[in-house]
NUGU-59189 format. One record per residue (C-alpha): z, y, x. Coordinates in pm, 1 decimal, decimal comma. Layout:
residues N
+----------+----------+----------+
!        w !        v !        u !
+----------+----------+----------+
!        Z !        Y !        X !
...
+----------+----------+----------+
***
This chain:
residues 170
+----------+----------+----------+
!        w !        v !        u !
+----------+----------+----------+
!  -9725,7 !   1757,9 ! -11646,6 !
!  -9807,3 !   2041,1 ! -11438,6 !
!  -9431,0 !   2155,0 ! -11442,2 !
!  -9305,1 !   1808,5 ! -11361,6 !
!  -9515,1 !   1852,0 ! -11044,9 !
!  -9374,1 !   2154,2 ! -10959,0 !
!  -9047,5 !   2100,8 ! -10985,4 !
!  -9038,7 !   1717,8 ! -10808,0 !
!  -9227,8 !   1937,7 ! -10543,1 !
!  -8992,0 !   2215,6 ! -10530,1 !
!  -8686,7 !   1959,9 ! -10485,9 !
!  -8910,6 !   1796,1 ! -10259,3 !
!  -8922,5 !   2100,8 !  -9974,7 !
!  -8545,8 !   2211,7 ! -10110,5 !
!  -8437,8 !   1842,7 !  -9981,0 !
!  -8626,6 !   1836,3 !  -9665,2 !
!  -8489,1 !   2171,2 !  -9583,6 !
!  -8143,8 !   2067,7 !  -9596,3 !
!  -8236,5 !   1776,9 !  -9367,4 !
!  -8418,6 !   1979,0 !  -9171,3 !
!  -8072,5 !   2192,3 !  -9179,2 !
!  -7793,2 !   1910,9 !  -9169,6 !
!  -8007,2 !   1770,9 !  -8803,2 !
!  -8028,7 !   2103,2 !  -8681,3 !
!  -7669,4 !   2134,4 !  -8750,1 !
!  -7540,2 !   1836,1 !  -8572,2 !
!  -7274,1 !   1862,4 !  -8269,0 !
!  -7393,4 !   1548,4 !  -8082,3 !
!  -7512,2 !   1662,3 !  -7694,4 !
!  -7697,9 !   1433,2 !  -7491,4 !
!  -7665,1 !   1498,7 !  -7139,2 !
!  -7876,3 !   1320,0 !  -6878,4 !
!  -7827,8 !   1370,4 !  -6578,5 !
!  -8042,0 !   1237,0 !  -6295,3 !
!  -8019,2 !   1358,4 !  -5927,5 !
!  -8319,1 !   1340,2 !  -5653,9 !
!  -8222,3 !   1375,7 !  -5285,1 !
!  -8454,7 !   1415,0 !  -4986,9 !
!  -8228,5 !   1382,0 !  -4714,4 !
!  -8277,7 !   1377,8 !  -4326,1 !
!  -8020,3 !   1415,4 !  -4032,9 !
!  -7962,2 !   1336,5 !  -3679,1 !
!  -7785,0 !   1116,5 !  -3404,7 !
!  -7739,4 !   1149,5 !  -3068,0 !
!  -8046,6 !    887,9 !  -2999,0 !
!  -8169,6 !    887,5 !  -3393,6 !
!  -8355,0 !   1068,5 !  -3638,0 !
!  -8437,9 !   1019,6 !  -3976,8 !
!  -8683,1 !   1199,7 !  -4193,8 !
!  -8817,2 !   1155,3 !  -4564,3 !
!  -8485,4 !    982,9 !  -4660,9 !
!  -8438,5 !    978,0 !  -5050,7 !
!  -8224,9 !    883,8 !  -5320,8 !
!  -8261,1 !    853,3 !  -5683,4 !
!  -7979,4 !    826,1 !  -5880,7 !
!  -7997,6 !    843,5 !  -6291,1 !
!  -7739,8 !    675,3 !  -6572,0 !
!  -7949,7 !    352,9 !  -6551,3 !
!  -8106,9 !    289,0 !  -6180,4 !
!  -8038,7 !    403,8 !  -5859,5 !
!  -8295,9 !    373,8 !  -5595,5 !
!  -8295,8 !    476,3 !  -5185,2 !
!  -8526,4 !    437,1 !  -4922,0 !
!  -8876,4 !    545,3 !  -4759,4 !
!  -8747,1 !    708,4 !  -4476,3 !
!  -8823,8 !    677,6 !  -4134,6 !
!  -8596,1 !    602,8 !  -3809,5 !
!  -8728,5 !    760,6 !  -3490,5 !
!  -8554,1 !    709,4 !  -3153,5 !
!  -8522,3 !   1043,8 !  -2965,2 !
!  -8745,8 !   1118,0 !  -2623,4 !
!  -8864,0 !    675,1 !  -2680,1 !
!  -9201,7 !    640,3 !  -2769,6 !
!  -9153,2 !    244,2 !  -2667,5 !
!  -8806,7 !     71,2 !  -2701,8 !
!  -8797,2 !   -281,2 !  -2613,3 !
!  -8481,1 !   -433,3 !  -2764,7 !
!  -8309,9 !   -801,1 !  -2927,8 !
!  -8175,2 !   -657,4 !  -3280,4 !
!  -8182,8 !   -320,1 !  -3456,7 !
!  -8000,8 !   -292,6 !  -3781,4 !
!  -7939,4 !     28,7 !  -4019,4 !
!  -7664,4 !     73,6 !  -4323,1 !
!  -7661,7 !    336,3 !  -4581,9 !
!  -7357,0 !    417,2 !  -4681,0 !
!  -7221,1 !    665,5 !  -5030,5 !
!  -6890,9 !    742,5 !  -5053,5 !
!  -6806,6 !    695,9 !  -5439,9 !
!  -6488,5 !    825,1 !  -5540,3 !
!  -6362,4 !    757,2 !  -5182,3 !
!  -6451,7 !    375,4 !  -5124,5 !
!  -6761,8 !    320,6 !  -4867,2 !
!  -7011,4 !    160,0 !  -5045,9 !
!  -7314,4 !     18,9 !  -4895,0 !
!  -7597,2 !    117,8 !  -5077,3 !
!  -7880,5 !     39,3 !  -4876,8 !
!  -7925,0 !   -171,0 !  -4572,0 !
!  -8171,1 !   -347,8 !  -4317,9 !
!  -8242,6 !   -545,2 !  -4022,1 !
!  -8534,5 !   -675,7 !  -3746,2 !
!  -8398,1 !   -903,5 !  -3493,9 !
!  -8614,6 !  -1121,3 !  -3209,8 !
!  -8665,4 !  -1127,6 !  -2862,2 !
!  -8897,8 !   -825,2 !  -2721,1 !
!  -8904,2 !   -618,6 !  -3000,8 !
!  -9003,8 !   -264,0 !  -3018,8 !
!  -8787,2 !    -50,0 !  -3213,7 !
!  -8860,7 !    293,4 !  -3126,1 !
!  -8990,3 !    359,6 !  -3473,7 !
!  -8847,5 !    194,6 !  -3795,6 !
!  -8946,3 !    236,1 !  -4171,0 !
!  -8656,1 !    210,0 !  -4356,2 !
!  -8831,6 !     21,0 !  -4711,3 !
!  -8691,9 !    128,4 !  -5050,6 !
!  -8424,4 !    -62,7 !  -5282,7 !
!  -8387,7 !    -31,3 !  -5619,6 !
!  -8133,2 !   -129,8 !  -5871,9 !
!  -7881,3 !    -34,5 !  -6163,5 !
!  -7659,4 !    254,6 !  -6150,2 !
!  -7307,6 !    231,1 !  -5929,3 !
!  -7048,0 !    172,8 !  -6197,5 !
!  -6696,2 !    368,8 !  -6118,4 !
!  -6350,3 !    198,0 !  -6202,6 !
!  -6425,2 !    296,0 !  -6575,4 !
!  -6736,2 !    131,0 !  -6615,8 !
!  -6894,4 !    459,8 !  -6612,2 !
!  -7278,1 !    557,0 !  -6478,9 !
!  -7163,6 !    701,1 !  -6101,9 !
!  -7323,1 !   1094,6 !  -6120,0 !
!  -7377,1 !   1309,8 !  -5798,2 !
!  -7026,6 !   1493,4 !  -5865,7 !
!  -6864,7 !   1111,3 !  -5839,8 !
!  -7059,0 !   1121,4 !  -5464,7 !
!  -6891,7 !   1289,4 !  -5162,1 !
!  -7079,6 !   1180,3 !  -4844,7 !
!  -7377,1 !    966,1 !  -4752,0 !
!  -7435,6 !    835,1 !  -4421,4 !
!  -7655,5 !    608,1 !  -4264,8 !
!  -7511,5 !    372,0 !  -3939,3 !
!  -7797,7 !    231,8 !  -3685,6 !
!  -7650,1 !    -59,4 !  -3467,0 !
!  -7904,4 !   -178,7 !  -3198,3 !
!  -7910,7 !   -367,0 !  -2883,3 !
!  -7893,5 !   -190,6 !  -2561,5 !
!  -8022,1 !   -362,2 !  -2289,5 !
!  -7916,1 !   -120,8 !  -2009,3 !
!  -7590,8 !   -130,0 !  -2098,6 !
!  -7588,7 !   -490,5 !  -2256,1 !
!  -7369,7 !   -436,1 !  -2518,2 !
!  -7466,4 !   -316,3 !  -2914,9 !
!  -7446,2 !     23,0 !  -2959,6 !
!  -7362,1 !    206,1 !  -3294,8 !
!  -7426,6 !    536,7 !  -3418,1 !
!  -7374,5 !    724,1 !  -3723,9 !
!  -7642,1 !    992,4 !  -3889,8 !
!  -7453,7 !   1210,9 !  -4218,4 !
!  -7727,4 !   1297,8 !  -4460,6 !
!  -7517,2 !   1440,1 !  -4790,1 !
!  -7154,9 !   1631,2 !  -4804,0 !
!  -7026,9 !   1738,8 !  -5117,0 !
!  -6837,5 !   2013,3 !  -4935,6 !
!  -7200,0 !   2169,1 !  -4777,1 !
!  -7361,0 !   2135,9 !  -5124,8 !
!  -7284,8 !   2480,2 !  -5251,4 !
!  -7496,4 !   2597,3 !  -4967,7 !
!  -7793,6 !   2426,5 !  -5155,4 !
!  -7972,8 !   2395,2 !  -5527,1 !
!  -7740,4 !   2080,8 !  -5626,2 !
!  -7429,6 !   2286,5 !  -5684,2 !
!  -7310,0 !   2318,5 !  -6058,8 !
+----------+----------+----------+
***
């Protein structure tokens, strides 16, 4: 009896080693990637601070940043309106947008609010990564009531070109 128990354990540990073995063996690689941005950047009349982007196989998410008209603690306008813009394998995409519009509005300072959503898809069908990224920008269109005509300016905040200067090369 006391040899039966023995043996069932010793081909007990003998198979859990080799399963212990064959999963320690195996060639499947899982690769996640997920990228975190803080960006910032600067107009000729705008700046933005605290900027970020989130982007991982399943969500992508943008937002929180601020918009601060340069030398303008007070800016009465009509409209102000921002677009954030990734270039994804070379098609403008807008990824993240907003808008206040009404008459005496101040819009010297603007919170830009936060999206969130599923992962960009390329041509493939494929989770977009950061390497499938080559440029973000942000456009702010507002009202200008000295010159009474919409103005438009753009603010880069990511260029794949300027990465290796930074942690996010490969």
């Amino acid at each position: 009896m006391i040899t039966r128990k023995i043996r069932f354990s010793q081909l007990f540990s003998l198979a859990l080693f080799i399963l212990v073995l064959t999963g320690c063996n195996s060639n499947e690689k899982s690769v996640i990637n997920h990228y975190y941005l803080s960006l910032m950047g600067e107009s000729e009349s705008w700046s933005l601070t605290g900027y970020e982007v989130l982007i991982t196989s399943d969500h992508f998410k943008a937002g929180n940043g601020t918009l601060n008209m340069k030398n303008a603690n007070e800016y009465i306008g009509d409209s102000f309106q921002f677009r954030t813009y990734a270039v994804i394998n070379g098609e403008d995409t807008i990824v993240h947008s907003g808008s206040v519009a009404g008459a005496e509005i101040d819009i010297a300072k603007q919170t830009t609010g936060a999206i969130e959503g599923e992962s960009y898809l390329d041509k493939n069908g494929d989770f977009i990564t950061l390497n499938d990224v080559t440029n973000i920008y942000m456009t702010v269109e507002w009202w200008d009531e000295g010159l009474r005509k919409s103005v438009r300016e753009s603010i880069d905040l990511y260029n794949k070109e300027s990465k290796e200067q930074t942690f996010l090369h490969e």
